[in-house]
Structures are given as C-alpha cells and as structure tokens.
C-alpha positions, 0 to 999 in steps of 0.5 A: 176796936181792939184785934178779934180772934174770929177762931185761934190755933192751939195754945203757944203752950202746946206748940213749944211741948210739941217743939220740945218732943220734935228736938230730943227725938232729932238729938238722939237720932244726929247723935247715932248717925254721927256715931255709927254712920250708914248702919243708923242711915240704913236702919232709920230708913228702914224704920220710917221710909220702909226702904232697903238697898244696897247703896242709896245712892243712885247710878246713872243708869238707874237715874236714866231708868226712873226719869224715862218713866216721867210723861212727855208732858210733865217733862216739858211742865219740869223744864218750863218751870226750871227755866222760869226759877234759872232765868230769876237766879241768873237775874239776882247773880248779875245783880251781885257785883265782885267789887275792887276800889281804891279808897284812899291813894294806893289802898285798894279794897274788894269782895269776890263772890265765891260759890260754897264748894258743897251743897246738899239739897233736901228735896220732901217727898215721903206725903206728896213728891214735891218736885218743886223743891228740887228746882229752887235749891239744885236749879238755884246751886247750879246757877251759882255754880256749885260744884258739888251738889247732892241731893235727897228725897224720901222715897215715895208710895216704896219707890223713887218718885220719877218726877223728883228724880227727874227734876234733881236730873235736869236741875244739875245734882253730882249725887242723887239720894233715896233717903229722907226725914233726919238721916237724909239731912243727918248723913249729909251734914255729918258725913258716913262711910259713903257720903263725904258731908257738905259745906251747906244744908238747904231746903224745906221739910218737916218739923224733924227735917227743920229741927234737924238743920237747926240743930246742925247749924254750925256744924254745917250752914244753912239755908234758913229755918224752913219748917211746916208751911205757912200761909197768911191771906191780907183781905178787905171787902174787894175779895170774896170768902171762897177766895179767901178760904181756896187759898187758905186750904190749899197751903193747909193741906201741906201737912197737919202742922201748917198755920193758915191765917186770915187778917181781914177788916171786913167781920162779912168776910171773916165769917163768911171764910169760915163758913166757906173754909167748911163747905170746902173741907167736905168736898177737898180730897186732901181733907183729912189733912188740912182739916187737922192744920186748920184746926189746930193751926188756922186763926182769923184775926178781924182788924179795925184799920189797915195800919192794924193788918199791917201791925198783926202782919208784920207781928206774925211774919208768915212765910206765904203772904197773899194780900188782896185789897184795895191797896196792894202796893202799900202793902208792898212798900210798908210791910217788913217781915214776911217770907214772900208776897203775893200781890193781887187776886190773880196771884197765888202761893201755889204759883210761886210754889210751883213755876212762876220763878221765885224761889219758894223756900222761904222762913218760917216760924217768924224767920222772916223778922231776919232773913229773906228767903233760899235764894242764889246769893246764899250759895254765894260767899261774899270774900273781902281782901285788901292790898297797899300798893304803895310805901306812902300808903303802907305808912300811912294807914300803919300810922293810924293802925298803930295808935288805934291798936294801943288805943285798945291795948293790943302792942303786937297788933300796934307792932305789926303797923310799926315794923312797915311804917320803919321798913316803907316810911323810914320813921323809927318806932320804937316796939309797942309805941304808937306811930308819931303824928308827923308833920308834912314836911318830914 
C-alpha cells in the first residue's frame, strides 16, 4: 500500500504565493527601518501594535511597575520554569570543552568558546503573550554569558504584558523593548538612532517575523528559521484518537498558519482523529483559529509499515515530534530531521513548550534536515588558534606547508613557510621554491 492523504493542507502552489506576498512586504518594510531609523520603527508601530511612547525602551522603574503587577503565583510558575530551562543549559555548556593539544611535537592546537558580544531576543506576543519565549532565548544568553542582551515584545491587548516583562526581568535583558512584528526584529539587526544593532537575532515569531531574520541573515546571525508552529503526532493503535486530535489542536491554535499532522498505521485511528479533531473544534475557545490552521494546514497521512512513518517523518521534518507507539525508542534511535521529540503518551509538545527545560525554539519549514534547535552552543562561538613552540617545529610544518602552497600555486603563501624554515631551521630556500625534502642527518 502506497501512503494515503486521509485529509491534505493547501496546495504547495499556494503556500509559496503566500511566501512570496510575506517577503516583498518585509523587504520594503527593512529597506524603511534602515533608511529612516526609529521615525519607521515608531510608525510601523503605530500602524500594526497601536502603540505610541516616547522611547520604547522601558526604564527600571517602569519594568518594576509592570512586574509588581504579576501574581505571587505565576511569579513562582516563571521562576520554576526558568530553573528548569537554566539547569539544561547550564548542562549542555559544561558538555562544551575549551580544548588545547599538542598534535605533533611543539605544535599545539586549541578552541575557546566565546560567548556572541550581542543578542537580541524576540519574545511573540501581540495573539497570545508567550512568556516561554522569553525563557529559552534570555534564560539561554545568559547562561552563555552574553553581556548585552536585549529583548522585544509586542504589546499585548495596548499594554505590556506583565508576565512577558516579568520573564525578560528575571531571565537577565540589559534592555527590554515594547515593540513587535518586523520593526522590533528590523531595528535590532539594523540599528536606529536609539537602538545600537546586535551580533545575533533569536526567537520564534510569525511569518513576517521568520521572514525578516531570513532576509536579515548576514547582515546579523541567527538562531534558526523559526516560523508558524509546527507539529507532527507518530501514532499506532496503542493510543487513541482523542489523544491524537488534543494534541493536534493544541499546536494548531498557534496561529492560522500552523501545520498539524497525523502519521499513523492504523486507518481506525486515522478516522476516528478526524472525527475527534470536529467534536473538539466546537467546543476549543481557540477555534477560530486552529480550525482555519487545520484547514489549510492539517494532513493525516495513513501509512502501511512503521519504516514508511518513519520515511514521511524524516521527509516532512516537522518541528514538534509527538511519537506514541508501541516502539517509541526505535523512533528515537532511527529518525534524523525533526525539531524536538517528544517520546511517549505522558509527554507533550506544550510541556516542552512551556517548563519542562528544553528549549522550545526549534526549526521549522524542514530546517530540521540541518539544524537542531535554539540552544546555548548557538550563543557560543567556537575560536581555533594554533601556536609553534618550537624551531624543529617551525621547520618542520613550514616544510610541508611550502610544497603543499606551490602544490596550489600560491608562491607567497609557500614564502610565508620559507622565510621560518631559513630563520628557525637555518635551511636556505630560495623565494617561491618549495621547501627541500631533507634527509635526518642534516
């Protein structure tokens, strides 16, 4: 049996118009920011958050202010979850080693990891405040040590959202931004009169948002092309199709742009999603927007074999990965693309969305076919640098560089090599000629 679509998003035709409309709005709108700094930064505001100040930057009072405003309650939710996404970092980091060794007698090579010198966090927040974002990228920065992160967040329902602020507080941003969509992420690459642009832009956002770091890529790094959410439910007959369809739903009311998808081997729990998928849009407060997702975006993909799930898997590379079946660690050992997985009917996308400690800002769009998701090696550059200790080493590898320099054709490269074999081994080569073999005895 070939793989069936039970039920198919959009045509791909569609998708790449769409793309296409998202990218020439976000080139003009970089191409004004860059031109006429915060006077585009505060109309574009204006225009799509409906929100004016004086400086969008918030002072230390007014970021006191805010915070007071948060619940004793959530406050301490924020600090647990924090602990839980700086206690993984902190384990990834001392998994990353400066290395020095001595390849060869008195040649010695070694890395350092240096932490980027800027970064700037986007925090989404204009649909729903999501003040887990503000964990896995400040939380992350500043176990790498960063020393300048800033940070920006749309303003939410006119105001800003106390637990966003509240999260980029304690999380550790120098700088902390009302702003949203392109302008936040365009005056933080590109710099205006108020904002001194970062080394490196990182978080997830919308399609303008994931847009806008593409374009932008070069100019500044970073993190990863983190667009819509996706999600991705590997099923077989040990689950049921309420559990399928929860966790299908609860991804697709990101925004009307997130793909769900089921991949099962069980045509009873294909069908029975589906029907599940409509009893609980009638009844899901967020329905009006993960019904339009679902629509155009959800698929339920029916497969003959687990080998065939684990092909359409590794094919569509979906951000999120839930895997319940009866072989949840062959999954684990055999699939290669995906975002993050999520392994077993107790576990859930929105756990690690939200404070289990992983960090949730993941690839998406296939992405996941090259890159792991934001984590605190990507706050960390990884420096070589190479020393000769000795002159029996100087000649030595000066030696070998020379020929293999003329072996390429490069004679001041092979000159560089010459002039320390004649100054640390006393041998006499002549300009552009390549280093003599020489025999032990000389």
């Amino acid at each position: 049996m070939a793989v069936e679509y039970l039920k198919r998003g959009k045509p791909d035709a569609d998708r790449a118009e769409d793309d296409a409309r998202v990218a020439a709005i976000v080139g003009t709108t970089l191409s004004d920011i860059e031109a006429r700094g915060d006077t585009a930064v505060r109309e574009l505001a204006n225009k799509f958050d409906g929100y004016d100040r004086e400086s969008y930057r918030l002072s230390g009072a007014e970021i006191a202010a805010i915070v007071a405003k948060v619940s004793p309650q959530d406050m301490a939710d924020i600090r647990f979850a924090q602990e839980q996404v700086r206690n993984f970092a902190l384990a990834q980091k001392a998994s990353m080693q400066d290395i020095e060794v001595e390849t060869l007698p008195g040649i010695i090579l070694g890395h350092r990891n240096i932490p980027v010198q800027s970064v700037g966090c986007y925090v989404p927040g204009g649909k729903f405040p999501m003040v887990a974002s503000a964990h896995m990228s400040v939380v992350t920065a500043s176990v790498a040590s960063v020393p300048r992160i800033i940070a920006c967040t749309p303003p939410f329902e006119g105001e800003p959202n106390p637990g966003v602020i509240a999260a980029m507080h304690m999380g550790g941003a120098h700088e902390i931004y009302v702003l949203g969509g392109i302008q936040a992420v365009g005056a933080m690459a590109l710099g205006t009169e108020t904002i001194d642009p970062v080394h490196l832009l990182v978080g997830p956002g919308n399609a303008f948002v994931a847009e806008a770091k593409r374009q932008l890529f070069g100019r500044v790094g970073i993190d990863l092309f983190a667009g819509p959410t996706e999600t991705m439910v590997i099923a077989d007959d040990t689950v049921d199709a309420e559990l399928c369809a929860t966790d299908l739903l609860g991804q697709a009311e990101h925004g009307y742009n997130s793909p769900a998808v089921l991949v099962t081997n069980s045509r009873a729990l294909a069908e029975g999603t589906l029907s599940e998928i409509g009893r609980i849009l009638r009844i899901l407060p967020t329905a009006e927007t993960a019904a339009v997702s679902w629509q155009d975006y959800g698929e339920v993909i029916l497969c003959d074999s687990y080998d065939e799930m684990l092909a359409v898997a590794d094919d569509i590379a979906s951000e999120h990965v839930q895997v319940m079946t009866d072989r949840d660690e062959w999954f684990l050992d055999n699939m290669t693309c995906y975002g993050a997985l999520f392994l077993g009917a107790r576990t859930n996308v929105a756990n690690g969305d939200k404070v289990i400690g992983t960090n949730h800002t993941l690839p998406t769009r296939g992405a996941g076919r090259y890159t792991g998701g934001l984590w605190v090696g990507k706050f960390l550059k990884t420096h070589s640098y190479q020393k000769i200790l000795t002159d029996e080493a100087a000649t030595m590898i000066g030696e070998y560089g020379s020929r293999l320099c003329m072996l390429e054709g490069f004679v001041g490269h092979a000159e560089q090599c010459n002039i320390r074999v004649r100054r640390y081994g006393g041998v006499n080569v002549a300009y552009g000629a390549a280093a003599p073999y020489r025999d032990a005895g000389d």
